[in-house]
N, C-alpha and C positions, 0 to 999 in steps of 0.2 A: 495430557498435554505435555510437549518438551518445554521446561521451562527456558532453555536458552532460545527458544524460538517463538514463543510468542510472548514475551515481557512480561510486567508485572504486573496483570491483570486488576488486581488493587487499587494500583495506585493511578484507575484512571480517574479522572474527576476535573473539577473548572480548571484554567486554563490563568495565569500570570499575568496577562496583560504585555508579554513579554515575547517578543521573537526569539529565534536560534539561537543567535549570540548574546540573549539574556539581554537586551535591553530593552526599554521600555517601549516599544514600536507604535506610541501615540505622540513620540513628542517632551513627557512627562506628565510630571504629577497634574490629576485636572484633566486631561485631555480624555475624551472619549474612547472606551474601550472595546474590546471586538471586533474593530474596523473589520468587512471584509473586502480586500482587496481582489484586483484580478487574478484569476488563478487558470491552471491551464485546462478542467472543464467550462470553465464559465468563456476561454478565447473561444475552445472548441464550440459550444455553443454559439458563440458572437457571429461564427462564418453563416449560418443557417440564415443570419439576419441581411446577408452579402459583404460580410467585411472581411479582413484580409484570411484569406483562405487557405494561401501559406503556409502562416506562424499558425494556425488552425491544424494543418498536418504536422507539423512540426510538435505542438504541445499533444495532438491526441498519439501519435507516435509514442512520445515520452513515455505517456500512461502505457501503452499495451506494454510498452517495455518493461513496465514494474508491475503491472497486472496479468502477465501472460499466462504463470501457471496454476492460479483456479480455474482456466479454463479450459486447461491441456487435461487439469483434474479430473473435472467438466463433461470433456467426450469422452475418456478414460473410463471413468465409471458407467456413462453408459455404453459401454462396452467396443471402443474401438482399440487395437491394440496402438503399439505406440508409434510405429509411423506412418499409419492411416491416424492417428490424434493428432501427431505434428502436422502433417499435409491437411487439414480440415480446418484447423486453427491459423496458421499459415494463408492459407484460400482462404478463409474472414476477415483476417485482416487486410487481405490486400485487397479486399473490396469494399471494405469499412473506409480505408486509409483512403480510396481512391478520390479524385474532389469533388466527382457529382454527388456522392455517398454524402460526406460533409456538410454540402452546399444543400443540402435536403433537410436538414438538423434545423430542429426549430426548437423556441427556450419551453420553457414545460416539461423537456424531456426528463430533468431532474437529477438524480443521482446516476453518477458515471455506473458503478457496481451496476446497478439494476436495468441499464441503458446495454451494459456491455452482454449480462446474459441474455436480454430479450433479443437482443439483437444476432448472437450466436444462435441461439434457439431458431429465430427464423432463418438464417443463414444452411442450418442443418437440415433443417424442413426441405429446404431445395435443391442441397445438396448429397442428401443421405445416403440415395441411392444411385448413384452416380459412381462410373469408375475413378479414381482419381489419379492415376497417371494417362486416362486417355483426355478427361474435362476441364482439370487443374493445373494453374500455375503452378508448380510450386517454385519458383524462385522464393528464398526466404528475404520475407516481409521484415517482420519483425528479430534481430537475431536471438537465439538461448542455447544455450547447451544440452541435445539431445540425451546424452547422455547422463548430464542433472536432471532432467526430468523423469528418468527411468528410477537413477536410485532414491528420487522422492518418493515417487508413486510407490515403488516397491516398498518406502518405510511405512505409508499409509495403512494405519488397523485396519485389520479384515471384519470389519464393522457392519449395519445396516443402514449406513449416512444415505441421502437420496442422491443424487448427483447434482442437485441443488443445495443441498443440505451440507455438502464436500466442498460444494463451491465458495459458501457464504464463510465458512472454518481456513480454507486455501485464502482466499482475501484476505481474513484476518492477520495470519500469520506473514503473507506479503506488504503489510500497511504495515506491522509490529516491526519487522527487519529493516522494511525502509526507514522508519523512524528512530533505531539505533545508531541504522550506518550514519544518518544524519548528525544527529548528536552527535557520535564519535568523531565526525570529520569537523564538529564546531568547536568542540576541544580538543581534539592536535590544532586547528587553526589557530588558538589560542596561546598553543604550547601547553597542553592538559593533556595532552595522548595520554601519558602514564596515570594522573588521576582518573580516568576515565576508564582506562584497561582494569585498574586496583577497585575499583567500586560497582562498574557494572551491574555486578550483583542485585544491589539496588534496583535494577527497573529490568532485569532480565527473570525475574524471582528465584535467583538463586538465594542464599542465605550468605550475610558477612559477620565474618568472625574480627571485630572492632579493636581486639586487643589485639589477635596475630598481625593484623593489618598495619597496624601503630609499630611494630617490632619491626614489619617490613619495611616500612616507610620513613621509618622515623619520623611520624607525624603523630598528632597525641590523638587519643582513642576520641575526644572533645573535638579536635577538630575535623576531625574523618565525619565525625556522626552529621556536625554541620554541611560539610561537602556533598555527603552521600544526599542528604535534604535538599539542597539545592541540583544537586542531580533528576530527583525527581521532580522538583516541579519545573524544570528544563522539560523533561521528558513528555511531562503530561501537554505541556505546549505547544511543542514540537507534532507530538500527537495531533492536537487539534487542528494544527496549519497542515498536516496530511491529510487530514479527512475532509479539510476547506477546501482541497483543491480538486477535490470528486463530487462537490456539490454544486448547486447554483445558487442556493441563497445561505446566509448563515443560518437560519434558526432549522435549518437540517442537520447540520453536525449532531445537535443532539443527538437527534436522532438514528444519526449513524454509529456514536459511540454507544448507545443500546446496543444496538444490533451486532455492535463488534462482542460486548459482553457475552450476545447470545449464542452468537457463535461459537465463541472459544468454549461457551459452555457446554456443549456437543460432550 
C-alpha cells in the first residue's frame, strides 16, 4: 500500500463525538452521541419514498463524483480498455442519475458501495455487448480526468485482485483521500493549513521526526506530539462522517470501517 494514499490504517477506531471543526456536534457535554444525521445516501434514498428528487440527483451526483474510479477499476480489470471503461461507466451513470432510475430506489437498499457495484454489474449485463458509439450516450455524466485514470490504473500491481476485490481496495483509498482533503480544508479554515501540511504524517502513515519538526517550526517537540494527537482523533471522525454518508443507518458504519480494514489489507 502507498502510504500517502491510503492514511493511517491504525489509527482507525471510535469516533470523538466531535464534527470537522472539532466541536462537540451534540451540543455539549451530556448530550447524546452518534447522532446520525441526513447524509446524501440516506436524500438519495428518501426520493424512492417520492420526496424531493432533485436534491436526490444532486447528492447521488456528488457521490459518483467521489466514487467514480473503483469503478472505472471495475470494468478495467475485467478487461475493457480505457475508453470503452470510460464510455461504460459514463452510460451508468447517466442512467443511474436519470429520475425514473432514482424514483425506483427503495430504503433497504443499504450501503451506497454495494448499491453502486450491484448496480454497475447489472448495467454491464445489458450492456456488454453492445457497440458503444452506435448505442451510447456518451455525453460525459459525471466529469474526471481521463487521463488520471490511465496513470492510476497503469500504477495498479500486476496482482490476482478479482475485479471486485480491486474495487472494494479502489473505494478505500477514495474514502481515505476524500477524508484528508476534508481535514486539510478544516484546518486552513481555521488558519492551520501549515500545522496540518507539518504533521500529516500522522494519519497519512508516514513517520514524524518530532525533534526535526520543533527546529522547523519553532514549536516544542511537547507540543507537536499533542497537535499531532488531536490531528488523529479529527481524523478518525472525519472518517466516520464519510462513511455515514454511504450508509442508511448508523450501526453500519461499523461495519463499513471492517470492511475498509479489509480491503486495504489486500
Amino acid at each position: 500500500m502507498r502510504a500517502d494514499r491510503v492514511g493511517a490504517v491504525a489509527g482507525f477506531g471510535g469516533g470523538e463525538g466531535k464534527t470537522v471543526s472539532g466541536q462537540d456536534k451534540n451540543g455539549g457535554a451530556g448530550a447524546p452521541r452518534d447522532v446520525f444525521v441526513t447524509t446524501r445516501w440516506t436524500v438519495v434514498l428518501a426520493a424512492g419514498r417520492g420526496d424531493d428528487t432533485e436534491t436526490a440527483r444532486t447528492a447521488l451526483g456528488e457521490l459518483c463524483q467521489t466514487y467514480w474510479y473503483p469503478l472505472d477499476a471495475f470494468v478495467r480489470r475485467r478487461g475493457c480498455g480505457p475508453q470503452d471503461a470510460e464510455d461504460r461507466v459514463q452510460g451508468f451513470f447517466a442512467r443511474l442519475i436519470r429520475l425514473n432510475s432514482i424514483a425506483e430506489l427503495r430504503r433497504g437498499e443499504g450501503r451506497f458501495r454495494a448499491f453502486l457495484l450491484g448496480s454497475l454489474k447489472h448495467y454491464l449485463a445489458d450492456e456488454w455487448d453492445r457497440e458503444s458509439a452506435a448505442r451510447r450516450d456518451v455525453r460525459r455524466t459525471v466529469s474526471w480526468d481521463a487521463m488520471e485514470a490511465d496513470a492510476r490504473y497503469a500504477a495498479e500491481p500486476a496482482d490476482a485482485l478479482s475485479p471486485e476485490r480491486l474495487y472494494a481496495r479502489q473505494w478505500a483509498f477514495a474514502l481515505l483521500e476524500g477524508v484528508c482533503r476534508r481535514l486539510r480544508a478544516a484546518y486552513e479554515a481555521e488558519g492551520k493549513g501549515g500545522l496540518f501540511v507539518l504533521l500529516q504524517g500522522a494519519v497519512t502513515g508516514g513517520s514524524l521526526d518530532y525533534g526535526d519538526l520543533a527546529g522547523r517550526s519553532g514549536q516544542t517537540e511537547g507540543a507537536l506530539r499533542v497537535a499531532a494527537h488531536r490531528l488523529r482523533q479529527r481524523y478518525r471522525q472525519v472518517l466516520r462522517e464519510a462513511i455515514a454518508e454511504t450508509v442508511e443507518r448508523p450501526e453500519e458504519v461499523e461495519s463499513e470501517l471492517a470492511d475498509l480494514r479489509r480491503a486495504l489489507a489486500e
